[in-house]
Every structure is written in structure tokens, then in C-alpha cells.
Residue frames as a rotation matrix with the C-alpha (Angstrom) as fourth column:
UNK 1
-0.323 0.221 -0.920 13.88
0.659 0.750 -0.052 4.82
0.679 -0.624 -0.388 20.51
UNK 2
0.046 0.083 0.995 11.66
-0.739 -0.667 0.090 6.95
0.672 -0.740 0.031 22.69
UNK 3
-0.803 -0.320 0.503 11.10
-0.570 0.167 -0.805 5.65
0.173 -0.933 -0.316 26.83
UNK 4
0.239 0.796 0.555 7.92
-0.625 0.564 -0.540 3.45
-0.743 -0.218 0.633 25.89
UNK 5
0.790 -0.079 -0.608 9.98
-0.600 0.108 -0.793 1.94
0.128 0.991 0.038 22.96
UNK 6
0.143 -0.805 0.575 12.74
-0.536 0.425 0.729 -0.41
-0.832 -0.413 -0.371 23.62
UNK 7
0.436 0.532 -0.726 13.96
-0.876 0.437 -0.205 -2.11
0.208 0.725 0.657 20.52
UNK 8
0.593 -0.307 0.744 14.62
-0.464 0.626 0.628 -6.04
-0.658 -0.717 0.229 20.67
UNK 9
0.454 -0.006 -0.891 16.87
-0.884 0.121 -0.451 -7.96
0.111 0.993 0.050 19.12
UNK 10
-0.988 -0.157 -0.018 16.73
-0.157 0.963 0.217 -11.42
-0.017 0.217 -0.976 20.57
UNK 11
-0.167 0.963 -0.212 14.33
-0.931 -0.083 0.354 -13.11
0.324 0.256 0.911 19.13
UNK 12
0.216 0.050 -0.975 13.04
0.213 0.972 0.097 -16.87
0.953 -0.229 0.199 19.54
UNK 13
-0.795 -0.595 -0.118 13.13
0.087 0.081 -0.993 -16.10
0.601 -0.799 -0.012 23.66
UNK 14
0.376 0.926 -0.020 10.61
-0.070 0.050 0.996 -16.86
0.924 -0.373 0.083 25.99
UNK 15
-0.249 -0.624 0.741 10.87
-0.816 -0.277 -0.507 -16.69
0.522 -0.731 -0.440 29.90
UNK 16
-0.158 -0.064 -0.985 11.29
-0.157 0.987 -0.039 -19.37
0.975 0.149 -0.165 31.85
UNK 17
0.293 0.491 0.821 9.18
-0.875 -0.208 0.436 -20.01
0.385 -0.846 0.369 35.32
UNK 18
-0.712 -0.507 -0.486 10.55
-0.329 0.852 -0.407 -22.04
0.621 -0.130 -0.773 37.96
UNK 19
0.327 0.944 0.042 8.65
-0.035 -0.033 0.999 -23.45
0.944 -0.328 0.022 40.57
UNK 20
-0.361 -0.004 -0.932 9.71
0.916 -0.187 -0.354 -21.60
-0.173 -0.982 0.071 43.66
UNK 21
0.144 0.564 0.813 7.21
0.899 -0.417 0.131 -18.97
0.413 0.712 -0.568 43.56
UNK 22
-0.334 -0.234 0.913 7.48
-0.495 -0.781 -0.380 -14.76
0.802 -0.579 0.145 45.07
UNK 23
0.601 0.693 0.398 5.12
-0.476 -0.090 0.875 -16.04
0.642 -0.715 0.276 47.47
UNK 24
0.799 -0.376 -0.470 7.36
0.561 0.747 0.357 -18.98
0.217 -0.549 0.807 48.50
UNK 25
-0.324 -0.860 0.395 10.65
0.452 -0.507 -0.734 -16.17
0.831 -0.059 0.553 48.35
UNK 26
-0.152 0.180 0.972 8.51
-0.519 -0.851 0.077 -13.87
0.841 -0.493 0.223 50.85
UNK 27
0.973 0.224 -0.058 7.79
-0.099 0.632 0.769 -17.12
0.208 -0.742 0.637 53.56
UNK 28
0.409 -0.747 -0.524 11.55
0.861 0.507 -0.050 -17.86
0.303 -0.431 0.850 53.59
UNK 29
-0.695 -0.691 0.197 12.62
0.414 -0.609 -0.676 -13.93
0.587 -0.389 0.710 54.26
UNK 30
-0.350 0.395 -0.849 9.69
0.932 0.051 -0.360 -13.20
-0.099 -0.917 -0.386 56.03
UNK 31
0.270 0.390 -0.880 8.56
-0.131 -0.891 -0.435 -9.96
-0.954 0.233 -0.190 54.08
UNK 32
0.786 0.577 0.224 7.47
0.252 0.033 -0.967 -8.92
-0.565 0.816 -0.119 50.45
UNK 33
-0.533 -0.839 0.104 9.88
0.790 -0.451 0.415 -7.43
-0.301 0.304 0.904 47.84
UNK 34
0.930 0.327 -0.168 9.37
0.257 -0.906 -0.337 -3.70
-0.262 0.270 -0.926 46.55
UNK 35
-0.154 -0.743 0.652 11.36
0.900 -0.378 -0.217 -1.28
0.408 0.553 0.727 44.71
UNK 36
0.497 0.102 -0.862 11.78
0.471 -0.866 0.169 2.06
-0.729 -0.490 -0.478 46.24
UNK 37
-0.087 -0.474 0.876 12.84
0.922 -0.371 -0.109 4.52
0.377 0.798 0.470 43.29
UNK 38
0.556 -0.191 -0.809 14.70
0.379 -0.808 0.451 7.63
-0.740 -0.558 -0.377 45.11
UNK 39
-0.257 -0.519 0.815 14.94
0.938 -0.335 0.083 10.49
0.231 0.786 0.573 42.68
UNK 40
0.832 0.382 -0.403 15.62
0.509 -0.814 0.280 14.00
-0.221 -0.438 -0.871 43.07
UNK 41
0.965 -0.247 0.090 18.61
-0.120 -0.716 -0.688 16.20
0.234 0.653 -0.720 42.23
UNK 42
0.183 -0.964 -0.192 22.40
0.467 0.257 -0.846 15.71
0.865 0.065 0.498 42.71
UNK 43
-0.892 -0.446 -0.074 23.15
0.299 -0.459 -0.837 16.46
0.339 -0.768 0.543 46.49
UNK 44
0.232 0.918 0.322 19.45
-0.526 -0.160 0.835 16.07
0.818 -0.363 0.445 47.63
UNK 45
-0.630 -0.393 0.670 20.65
-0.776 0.343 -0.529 13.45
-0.022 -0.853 -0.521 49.61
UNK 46
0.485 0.556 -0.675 19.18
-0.655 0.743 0.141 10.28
0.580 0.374 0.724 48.07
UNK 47
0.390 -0.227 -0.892 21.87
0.214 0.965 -0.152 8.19
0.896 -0.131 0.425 49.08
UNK 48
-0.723 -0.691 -0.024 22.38
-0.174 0.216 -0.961 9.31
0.669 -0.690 -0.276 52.09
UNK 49
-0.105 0.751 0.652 18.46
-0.936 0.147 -0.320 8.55
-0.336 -0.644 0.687 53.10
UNK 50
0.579 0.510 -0.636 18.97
-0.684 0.729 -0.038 5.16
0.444 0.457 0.771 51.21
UNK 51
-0.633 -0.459 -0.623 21.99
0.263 0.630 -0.731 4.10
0.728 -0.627 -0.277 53.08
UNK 52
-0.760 0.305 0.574 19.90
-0.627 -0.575 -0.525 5.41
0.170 -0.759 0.628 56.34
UNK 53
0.397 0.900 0.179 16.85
-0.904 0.417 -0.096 2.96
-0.161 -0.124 0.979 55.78
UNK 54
0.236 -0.222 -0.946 19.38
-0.137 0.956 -0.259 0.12
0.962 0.191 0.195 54.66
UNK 55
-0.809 -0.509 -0.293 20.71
0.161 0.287 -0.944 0.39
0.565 -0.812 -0.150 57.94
UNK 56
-0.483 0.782 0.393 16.85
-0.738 -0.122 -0.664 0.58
-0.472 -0.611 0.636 59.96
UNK 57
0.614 0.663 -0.429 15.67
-0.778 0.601 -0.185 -2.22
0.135 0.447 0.884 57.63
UNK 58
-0.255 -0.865 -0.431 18.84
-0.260 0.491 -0.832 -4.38
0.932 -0.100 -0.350 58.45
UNK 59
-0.899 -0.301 0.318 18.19
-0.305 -0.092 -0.948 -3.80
0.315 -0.949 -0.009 62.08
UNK 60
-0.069 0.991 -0.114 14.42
-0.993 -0.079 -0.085 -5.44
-0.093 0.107 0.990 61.38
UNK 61
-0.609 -0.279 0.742 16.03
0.309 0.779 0.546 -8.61
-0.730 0.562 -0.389 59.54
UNK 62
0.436 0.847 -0.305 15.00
0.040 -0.357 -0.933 -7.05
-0.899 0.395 -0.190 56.80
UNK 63
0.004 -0.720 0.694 16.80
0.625 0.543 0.560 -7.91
-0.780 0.432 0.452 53.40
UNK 64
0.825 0.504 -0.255 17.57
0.198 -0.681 -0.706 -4.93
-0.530 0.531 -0.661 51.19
UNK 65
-0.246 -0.945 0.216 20.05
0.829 -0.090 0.552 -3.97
-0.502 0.315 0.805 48.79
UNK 66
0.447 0.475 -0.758 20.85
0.315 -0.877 -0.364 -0.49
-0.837 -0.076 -0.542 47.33
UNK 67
0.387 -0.507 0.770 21.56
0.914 0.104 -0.391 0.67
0.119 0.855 0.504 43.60
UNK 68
0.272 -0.250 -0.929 23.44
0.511 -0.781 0.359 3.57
-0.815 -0.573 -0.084 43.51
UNK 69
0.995 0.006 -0.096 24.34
-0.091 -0.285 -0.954 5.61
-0.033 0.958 -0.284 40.28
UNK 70
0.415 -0.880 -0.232 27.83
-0.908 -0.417 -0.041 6.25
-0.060 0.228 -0.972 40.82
UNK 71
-0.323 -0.342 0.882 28.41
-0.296 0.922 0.249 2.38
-0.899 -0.181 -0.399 41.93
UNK 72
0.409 0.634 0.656 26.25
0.256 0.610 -0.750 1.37
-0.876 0.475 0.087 38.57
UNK 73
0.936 0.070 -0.345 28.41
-0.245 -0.573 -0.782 3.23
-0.252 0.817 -0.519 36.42
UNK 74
-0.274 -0.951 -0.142 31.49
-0.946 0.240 0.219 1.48
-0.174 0.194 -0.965 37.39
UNK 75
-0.402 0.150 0.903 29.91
-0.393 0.863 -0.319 -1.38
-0.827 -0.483 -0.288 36.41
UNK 76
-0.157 0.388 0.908 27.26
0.858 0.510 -0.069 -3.05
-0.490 0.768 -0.412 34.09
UNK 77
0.616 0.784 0.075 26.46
0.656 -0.458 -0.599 0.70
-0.436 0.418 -0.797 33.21
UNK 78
0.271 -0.884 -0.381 30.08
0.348 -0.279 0.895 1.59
-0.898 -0.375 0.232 32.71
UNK 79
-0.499 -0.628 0.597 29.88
0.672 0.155 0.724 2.08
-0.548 0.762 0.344 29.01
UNK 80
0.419 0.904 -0.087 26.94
0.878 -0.427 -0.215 4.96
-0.231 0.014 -0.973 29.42
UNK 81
-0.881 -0.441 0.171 27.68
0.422 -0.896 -0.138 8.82
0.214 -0.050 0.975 29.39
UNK 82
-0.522 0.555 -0.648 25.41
0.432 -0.483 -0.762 11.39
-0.736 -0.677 0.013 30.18
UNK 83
-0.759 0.590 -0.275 23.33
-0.649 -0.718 0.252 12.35
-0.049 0.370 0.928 27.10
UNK 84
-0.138 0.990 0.026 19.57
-0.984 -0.134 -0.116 11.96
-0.111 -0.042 0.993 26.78
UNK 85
0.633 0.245 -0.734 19.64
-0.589 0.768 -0.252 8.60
0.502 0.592 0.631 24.89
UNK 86
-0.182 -0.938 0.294 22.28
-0.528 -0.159 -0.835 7.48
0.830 -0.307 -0.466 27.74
UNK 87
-0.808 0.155 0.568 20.72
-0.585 -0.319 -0.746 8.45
0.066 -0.935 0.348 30.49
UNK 88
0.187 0.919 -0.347 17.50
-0.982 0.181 -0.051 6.34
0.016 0.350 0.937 29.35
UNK 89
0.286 0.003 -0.958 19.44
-0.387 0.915 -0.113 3.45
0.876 0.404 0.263 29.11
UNK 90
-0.671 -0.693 -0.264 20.84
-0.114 0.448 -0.887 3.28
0.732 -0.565 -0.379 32.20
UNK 91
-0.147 0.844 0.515 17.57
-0.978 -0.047 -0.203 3.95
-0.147 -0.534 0.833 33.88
UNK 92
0.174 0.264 -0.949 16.38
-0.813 0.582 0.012 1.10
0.555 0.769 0.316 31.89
UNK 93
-0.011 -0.796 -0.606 18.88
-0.274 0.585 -0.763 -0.95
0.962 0.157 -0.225 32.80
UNK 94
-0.980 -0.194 0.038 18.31
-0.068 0.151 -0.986 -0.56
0.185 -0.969 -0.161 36.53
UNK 95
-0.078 0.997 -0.006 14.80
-0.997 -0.078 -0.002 -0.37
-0.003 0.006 1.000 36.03
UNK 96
0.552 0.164 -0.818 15.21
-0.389 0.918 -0.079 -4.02
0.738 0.362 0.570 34.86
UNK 97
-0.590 -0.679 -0.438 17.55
0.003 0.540 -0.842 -5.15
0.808 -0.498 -0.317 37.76
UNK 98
-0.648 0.353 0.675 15.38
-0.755 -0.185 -0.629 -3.39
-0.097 -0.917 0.386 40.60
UNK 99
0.164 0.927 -0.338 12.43
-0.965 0.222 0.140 -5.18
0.205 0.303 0.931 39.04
UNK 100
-0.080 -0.478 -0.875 14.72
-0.138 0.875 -0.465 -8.69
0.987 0.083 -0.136 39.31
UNK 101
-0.750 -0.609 0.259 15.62
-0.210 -0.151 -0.966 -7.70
0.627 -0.779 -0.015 42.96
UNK 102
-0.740 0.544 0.395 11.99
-0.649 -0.426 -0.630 -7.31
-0.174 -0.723 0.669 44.09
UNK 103
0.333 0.383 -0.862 11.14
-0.731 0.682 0.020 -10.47
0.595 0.623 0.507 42.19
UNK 104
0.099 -0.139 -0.985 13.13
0.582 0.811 -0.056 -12.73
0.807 -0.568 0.161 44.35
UNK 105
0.531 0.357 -0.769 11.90
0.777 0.156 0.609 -10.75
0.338 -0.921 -0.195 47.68
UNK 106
-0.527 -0.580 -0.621 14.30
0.819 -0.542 -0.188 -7.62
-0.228 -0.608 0.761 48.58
UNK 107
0.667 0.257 -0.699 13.96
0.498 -0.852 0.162 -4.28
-0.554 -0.456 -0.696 49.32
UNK 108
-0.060 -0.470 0.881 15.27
0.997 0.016 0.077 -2.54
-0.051 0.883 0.467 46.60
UNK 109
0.347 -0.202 -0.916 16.90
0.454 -0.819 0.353 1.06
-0.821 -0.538 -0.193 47.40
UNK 110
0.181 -0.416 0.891 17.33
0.958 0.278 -0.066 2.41
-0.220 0.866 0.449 44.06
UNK 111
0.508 -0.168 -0.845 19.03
-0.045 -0.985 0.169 6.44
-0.860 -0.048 -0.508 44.20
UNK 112
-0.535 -0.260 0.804 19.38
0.844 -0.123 0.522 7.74
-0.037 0.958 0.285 40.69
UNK 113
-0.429 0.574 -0.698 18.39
-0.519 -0.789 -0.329 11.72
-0.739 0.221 0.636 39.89
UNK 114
-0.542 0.773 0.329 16.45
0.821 0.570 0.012 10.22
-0.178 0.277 -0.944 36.90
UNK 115
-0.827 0.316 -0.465 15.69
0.124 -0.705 -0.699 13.25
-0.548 -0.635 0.544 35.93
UNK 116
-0.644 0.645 -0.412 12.93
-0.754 -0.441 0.487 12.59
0.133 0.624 0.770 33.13
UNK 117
-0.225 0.631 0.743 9.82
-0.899 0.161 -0.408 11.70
-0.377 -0.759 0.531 34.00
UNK 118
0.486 0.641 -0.594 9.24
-0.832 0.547 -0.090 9.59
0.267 0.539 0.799 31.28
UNK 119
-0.045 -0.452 -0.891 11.90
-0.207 0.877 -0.434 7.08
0.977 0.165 -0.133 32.27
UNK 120
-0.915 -0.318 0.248 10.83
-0.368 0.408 -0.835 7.00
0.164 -0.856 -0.490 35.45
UNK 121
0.036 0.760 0.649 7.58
-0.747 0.452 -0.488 5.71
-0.664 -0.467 0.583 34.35
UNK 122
0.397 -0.093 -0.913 8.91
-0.591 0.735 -0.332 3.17
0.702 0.672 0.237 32.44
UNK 123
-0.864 -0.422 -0.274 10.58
-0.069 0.639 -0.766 1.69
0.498 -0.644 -0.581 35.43
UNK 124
-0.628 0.704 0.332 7.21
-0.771 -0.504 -0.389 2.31
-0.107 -0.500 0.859 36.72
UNK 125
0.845 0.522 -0.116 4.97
-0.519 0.746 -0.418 -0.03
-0.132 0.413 0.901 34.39
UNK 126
-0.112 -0.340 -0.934 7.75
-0.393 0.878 -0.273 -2.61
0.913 0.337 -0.232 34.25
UNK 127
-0.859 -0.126 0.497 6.78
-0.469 -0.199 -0.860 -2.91
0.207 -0.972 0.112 37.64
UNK 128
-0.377 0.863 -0.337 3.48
-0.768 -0.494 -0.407 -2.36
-0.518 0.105 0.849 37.28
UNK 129
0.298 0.255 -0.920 3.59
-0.831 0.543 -0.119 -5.44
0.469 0.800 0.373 34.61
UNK 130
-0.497 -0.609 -0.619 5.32
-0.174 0.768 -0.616 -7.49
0.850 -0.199 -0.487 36.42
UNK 131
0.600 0.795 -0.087 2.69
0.058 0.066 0.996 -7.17
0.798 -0.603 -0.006 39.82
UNK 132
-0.208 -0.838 -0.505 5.65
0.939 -0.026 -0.344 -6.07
0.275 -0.546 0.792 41.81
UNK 133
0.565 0.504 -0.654 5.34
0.806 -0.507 0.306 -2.99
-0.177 -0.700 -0.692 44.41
UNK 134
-0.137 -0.618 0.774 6.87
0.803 -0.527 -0.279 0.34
0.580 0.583 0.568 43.16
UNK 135
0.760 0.248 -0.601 7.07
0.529 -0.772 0.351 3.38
-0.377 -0.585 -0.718 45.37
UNK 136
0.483 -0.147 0.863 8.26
0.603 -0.659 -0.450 6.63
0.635 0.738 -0.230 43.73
UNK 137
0.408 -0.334 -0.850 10.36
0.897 -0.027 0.441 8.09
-0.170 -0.942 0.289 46.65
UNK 138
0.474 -0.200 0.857 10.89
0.396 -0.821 -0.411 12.32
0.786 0.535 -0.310 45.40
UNK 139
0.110 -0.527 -0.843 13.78
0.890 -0.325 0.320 13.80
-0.443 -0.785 0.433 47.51
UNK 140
0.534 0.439 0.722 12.90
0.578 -0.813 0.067 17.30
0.617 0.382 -0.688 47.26
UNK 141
0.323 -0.388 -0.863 15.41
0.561 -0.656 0.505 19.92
-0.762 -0.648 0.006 48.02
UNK 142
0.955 0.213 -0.206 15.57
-0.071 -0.513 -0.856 23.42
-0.288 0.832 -0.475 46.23
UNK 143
0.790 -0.560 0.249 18.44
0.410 0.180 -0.894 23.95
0.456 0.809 0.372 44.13
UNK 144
0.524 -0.395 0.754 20.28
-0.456 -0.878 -0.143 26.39
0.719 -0.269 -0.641 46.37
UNK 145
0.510 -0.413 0.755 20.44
-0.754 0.208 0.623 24.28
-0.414 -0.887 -0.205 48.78
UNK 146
0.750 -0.369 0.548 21.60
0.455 0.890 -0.023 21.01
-0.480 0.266 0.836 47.07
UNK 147
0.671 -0.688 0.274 24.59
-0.098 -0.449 -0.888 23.78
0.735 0.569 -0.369 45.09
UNK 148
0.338 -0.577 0.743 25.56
-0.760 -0.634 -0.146 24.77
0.556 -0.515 -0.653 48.41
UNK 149
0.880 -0.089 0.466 25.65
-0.162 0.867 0.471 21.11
-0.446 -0.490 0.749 49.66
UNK 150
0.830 -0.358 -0.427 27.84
-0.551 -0.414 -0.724 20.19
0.082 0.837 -0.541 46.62
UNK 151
0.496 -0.790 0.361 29.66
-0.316 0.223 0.922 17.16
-0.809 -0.571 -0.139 48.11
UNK 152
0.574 -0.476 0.666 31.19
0.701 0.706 -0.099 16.09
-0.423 0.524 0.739 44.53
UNK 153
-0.176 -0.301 -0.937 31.92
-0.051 -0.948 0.314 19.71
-0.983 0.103 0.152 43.99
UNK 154
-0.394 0.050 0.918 30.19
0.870 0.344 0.355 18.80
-0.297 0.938 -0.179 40.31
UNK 155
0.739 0.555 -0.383 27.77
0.553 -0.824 -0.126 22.17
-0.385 -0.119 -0.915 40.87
UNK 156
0.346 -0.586 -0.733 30.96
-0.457 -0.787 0.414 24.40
-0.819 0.192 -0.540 40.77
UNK 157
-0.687 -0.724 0.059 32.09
-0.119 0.193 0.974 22.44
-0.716 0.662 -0.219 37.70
UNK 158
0.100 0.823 0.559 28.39
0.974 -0.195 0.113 22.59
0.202 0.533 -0.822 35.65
UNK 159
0.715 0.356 -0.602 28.94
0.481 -0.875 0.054 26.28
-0.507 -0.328 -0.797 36.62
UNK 160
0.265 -0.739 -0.620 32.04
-0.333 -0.673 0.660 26.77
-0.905 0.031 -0.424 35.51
UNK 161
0.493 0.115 -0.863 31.59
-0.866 -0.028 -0.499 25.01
-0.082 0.993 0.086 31.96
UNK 162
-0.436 -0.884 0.168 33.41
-0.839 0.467 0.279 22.45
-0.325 -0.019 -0.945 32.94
UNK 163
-0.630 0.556 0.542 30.52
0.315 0.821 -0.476 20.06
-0.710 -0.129 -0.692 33.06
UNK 164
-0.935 0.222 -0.275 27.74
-0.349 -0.457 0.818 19.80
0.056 0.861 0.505 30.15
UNK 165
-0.204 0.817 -0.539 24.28
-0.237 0.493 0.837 19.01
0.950 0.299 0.093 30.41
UNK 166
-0.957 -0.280 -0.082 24.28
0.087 -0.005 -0.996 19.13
0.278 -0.960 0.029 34.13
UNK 167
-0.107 0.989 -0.106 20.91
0.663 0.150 0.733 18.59
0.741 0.008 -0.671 35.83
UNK 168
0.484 0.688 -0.541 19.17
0.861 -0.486 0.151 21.49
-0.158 -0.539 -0.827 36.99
UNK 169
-0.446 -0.595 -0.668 22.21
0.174 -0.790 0.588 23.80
-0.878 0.146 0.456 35.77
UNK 170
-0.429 0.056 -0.902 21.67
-0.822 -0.438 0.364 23.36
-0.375 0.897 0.233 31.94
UNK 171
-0.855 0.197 -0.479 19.64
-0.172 0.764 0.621 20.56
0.489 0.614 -0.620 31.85
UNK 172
-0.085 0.902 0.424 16.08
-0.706 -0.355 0.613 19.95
0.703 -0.247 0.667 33.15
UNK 173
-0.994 -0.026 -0.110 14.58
0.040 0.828 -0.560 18.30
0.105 -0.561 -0.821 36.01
UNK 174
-0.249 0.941 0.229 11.09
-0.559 -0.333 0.759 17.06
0.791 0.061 0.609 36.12
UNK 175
-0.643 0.342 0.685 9.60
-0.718 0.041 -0.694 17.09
-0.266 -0.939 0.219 39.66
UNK 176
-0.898 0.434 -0.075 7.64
0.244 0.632 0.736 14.32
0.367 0.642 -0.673 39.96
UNK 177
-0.694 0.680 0.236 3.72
-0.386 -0.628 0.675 14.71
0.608 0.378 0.699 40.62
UNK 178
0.612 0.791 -0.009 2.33
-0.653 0.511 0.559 12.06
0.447 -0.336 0.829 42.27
UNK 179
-0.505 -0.581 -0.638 5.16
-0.406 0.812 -0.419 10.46
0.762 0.047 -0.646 44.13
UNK 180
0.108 0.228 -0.968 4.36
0.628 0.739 0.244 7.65
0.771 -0.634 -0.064 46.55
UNK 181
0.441 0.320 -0.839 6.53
0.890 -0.275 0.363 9.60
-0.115 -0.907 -0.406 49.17
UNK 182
0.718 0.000 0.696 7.54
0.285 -0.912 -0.294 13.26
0.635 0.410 -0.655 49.14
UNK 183
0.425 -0.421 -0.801 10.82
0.842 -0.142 0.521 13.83
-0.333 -0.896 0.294 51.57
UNK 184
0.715 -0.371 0.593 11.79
0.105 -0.781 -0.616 17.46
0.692 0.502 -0.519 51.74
UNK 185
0.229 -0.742 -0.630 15.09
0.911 0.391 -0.129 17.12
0.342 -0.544 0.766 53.05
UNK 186
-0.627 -0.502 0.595 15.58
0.149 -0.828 -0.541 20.99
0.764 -0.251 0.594 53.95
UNK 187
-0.156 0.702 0.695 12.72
-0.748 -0.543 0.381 20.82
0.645 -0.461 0.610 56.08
UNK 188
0.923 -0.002 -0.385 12.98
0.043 0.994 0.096 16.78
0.383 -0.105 0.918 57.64
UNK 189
-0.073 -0.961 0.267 15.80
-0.860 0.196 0.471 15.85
-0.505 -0.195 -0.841 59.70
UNK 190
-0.592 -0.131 -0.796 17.04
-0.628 0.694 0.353 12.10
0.506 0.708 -0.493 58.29
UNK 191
-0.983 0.098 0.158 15.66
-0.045 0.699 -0.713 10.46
-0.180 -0.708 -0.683 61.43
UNK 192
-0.029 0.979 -0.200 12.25
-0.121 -0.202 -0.972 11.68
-0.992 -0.004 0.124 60.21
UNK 193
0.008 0.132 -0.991 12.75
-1.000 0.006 -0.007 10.59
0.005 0.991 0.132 56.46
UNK 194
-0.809 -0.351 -0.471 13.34
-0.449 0.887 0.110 7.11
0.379 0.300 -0.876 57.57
UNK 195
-0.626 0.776 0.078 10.45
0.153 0.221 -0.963 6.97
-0.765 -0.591 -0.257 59.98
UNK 196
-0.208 0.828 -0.521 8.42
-0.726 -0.488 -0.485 8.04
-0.655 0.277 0.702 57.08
UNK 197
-0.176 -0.193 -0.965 9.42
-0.910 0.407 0.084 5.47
0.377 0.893 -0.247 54.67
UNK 198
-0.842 -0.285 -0.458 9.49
-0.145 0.937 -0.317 2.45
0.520 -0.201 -0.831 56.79
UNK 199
-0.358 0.876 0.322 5.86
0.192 0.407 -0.893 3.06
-0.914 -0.258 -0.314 58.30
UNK 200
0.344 0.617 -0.708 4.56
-0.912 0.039 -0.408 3.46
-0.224 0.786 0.576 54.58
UNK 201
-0.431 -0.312 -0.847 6.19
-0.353 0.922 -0.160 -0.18
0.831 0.230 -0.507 54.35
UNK 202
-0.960 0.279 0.004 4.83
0.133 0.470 -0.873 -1.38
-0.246 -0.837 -0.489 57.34
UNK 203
-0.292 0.922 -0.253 1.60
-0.509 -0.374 -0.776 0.52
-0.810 -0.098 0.578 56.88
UNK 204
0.128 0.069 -0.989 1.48
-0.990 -0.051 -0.132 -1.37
-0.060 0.996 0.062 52.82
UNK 205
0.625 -0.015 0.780 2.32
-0.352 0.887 0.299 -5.39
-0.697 -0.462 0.549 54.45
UNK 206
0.681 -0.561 -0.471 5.34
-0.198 0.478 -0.856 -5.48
0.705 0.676 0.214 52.73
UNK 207
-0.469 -0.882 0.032 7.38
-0.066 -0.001 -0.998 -5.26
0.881 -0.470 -0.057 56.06
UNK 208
0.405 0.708 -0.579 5.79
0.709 0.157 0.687 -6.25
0.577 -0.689 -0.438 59.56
């Protein structure tokens, strides 16, 4: 199974369309849905610019909800681990919720390092298929700094062998290329990562 491959195995299923439509979901909350897909390295400081815009997008009436990795793993994603063929699924897996979320009208805060590219364009073009709004949100901070951040203290344990397969220690990250937005958190205070994000939503008429 590569990241454009998914095999199925229910068969005889078809989807089923009600008749309240997005449009009618976006008149009753008063703005569009979108996915925001915030990837970038452990201790960039994804979730602490996604909890940062839930709370400025709250304070709009704005209706958003955030996925979080660590929360998704005690959960529906709770039977994952962390190798290659893993890590794909759980993307997936949230790839396919965000895509729900922004179907019936939220703001969809999704922080996940993600660190291959390919599975973050698969969450892409399920997007993309679905005519739903995708923004590629790269929290860019160099390694040094995100070590020395280190608030799970996982760094010193991917250092000290403790940890295997550790992104950016002994496992890769691909940067992405073309993201929507680009926040370099060593250089950006937070107040100026949220201002950036919420006028590219404003500036896109998904948010007024």
C-alpha cells in the first residue's frame, strides 16, 4: 500500500447525500469550512499556534475544532505506532476526519508533524476531490531550535537511543514546497502567526 493506494474492503457501498447542503451548513454558521493542515517538526510549535487561532477564531463566532496528534492517538488512532506504514495511516485517518469536519462547515486545526510529503498530499487531493478548501500551514523552525525547545523532552530520548525513528533525529523530514502559509516561528512572535493566518482566511471568503 503506497500513499496514493488505499486498499478497500467494503464493497457494495455507495455514499449517501442528504439534503442539507455545505452551502446551507455555511448560512447557519455564517462562514465556509476549511482544513488548515499544520505540519512541521516536534516542538515547532504547531499546537501552540493552533490553540492560538482557536482562541482568535472563537472570539469572531467562528466555529473551529482542533486535531491534535497526541489527543488522536489516545483515541480512534490508538492502535498506530510510529513506523512508516503507521504513520500513513494515521495521517489518513485524520485526513478523512478533517475532510468530514470541513464538510459540515468548521475550521479545522489539524497539528500533526506529517513528516512525508506524500501523505500530506493525499490529505491534500482528498480535499481537493471533495471541493473542500485545504491550506498547507508549514511551521518552520530549524532543528536546534525546536531540540532546545524540547517540551516532551522526546529530543533527549531520540538522542539517547531511547527513541527510534525519531523525526529529524533518525528519521526524515520533508519541508514542504509550496505551502499555502509559511510561519517561521524563530523569527514571528505568535501574535504575528495568527494575524497571518486569519487574514489569509478573511482575505480567501471563508471567514468575514
Amino acid at each position: 500500500m503506497t500513499a496514493t493506494t488505499v486498499e478497500r474492503k467494503a464493497t457494495n457501498v455507495h455514499w449517501h447525500e442528504g439534503d442539507v447542503t455545505r452551502n446551507d451548513r455555511a448560512s447557519i454558521l455564517g462562514h465556509k469550512g476549511v482544513t488548515l493542515w499544520f505540519t512541521g517538526l516536534s516542538g515547532s510549535g504547531k499546537s501552540t499556534v493552533a490553540v492560538a487561532v482557536e482562541q482568535a477564531l472563537a472570539a469572531r463566532g467562528v466555529l473551529s475544532y482542533r486535531l491534535d496528534g497526541d489527543n488522536i492517538r489516545l483515541g480512534i488512532n490508538s492502535n498506530l505506532g510510529f513506523s512508516a506504514e503507521d504513520r500513513q495511516e494515521n495521517i489518513r485517518r485524520v485526513g478523512e476526519i478533517s475532510k468530514l469536519f470541513a464538510d459540515t462547515g468548521v475550521v479545522v486545526l489539524s497539528s500533526f508533524i506529517s513528516p512525508y510529503r506524500d501523505d500530506r498530499e493525499m490529505v491534500r487531493r482528498m480535499h481537493v476531490e471533495g471541493d473542500l478548501p485545504y491550506l498547507e500551514v508549514y511551521v518552520d523552525c530549524p532543528l536546534e531550535e525546536a531540540e532546545s525547545r524540547d517540551p516532551k523532552g522526546l529530543y533527549k530520548k531520540a538522542r539517547a537511543g531511547e527513541i527510534r525513528g525519531f523525526t529529524g533525529i533518525d528519521d526524515p523530514y520533508e519541508a514542504p514546497t509550496a505551502p499555502e502559509l509559511h510561519l517561521r516561528t524563530d523569527q514571528m512572535t505568535l501574535e504575528e502567526e495568527v494575524e497571518m493566518i486569519i487574514s489569509n482566511l478573511q482575505a480567501r471568503g471563508i471567514i468575514a
